[in-house]
N, C-alpha and C positions, 0 to 999 in steps of 0.2 A: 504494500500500500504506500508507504512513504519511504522513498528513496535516500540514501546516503547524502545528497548535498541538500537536501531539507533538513533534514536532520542535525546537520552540519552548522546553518543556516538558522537553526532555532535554537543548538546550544550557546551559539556564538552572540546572539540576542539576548537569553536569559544571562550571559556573564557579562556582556555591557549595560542590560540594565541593573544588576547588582552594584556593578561599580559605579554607576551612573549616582547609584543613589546612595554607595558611601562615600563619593566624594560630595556630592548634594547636603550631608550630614555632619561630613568634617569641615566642610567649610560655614557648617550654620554652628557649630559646637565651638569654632575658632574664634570666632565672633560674637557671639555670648560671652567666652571666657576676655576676650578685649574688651571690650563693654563694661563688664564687671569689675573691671580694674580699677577704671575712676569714677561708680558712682557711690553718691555721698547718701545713700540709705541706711 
């Protein structure tokens, strides 16, 4: 039913959106943590 370069084609998809979304994460957690630094609460 589904051929090798789908396949291929769908893993290659699920690990860039993986990564997609840990850098989407490290750079919202970076940025918190910069933030954080100078306020006066």
């Amino acid at each position: 039913m589904f051929d090798g370069a789908f396949l291929s084609h769908v893993i290659l998809l699920v690990i860039g959106a993986i990564s997609a979304c840990g850098i989407v994460s490290a750079f919202a957690a970076m940025f918190a943590m910069g933030r954080s630094g100078y306020r006066k609460d």
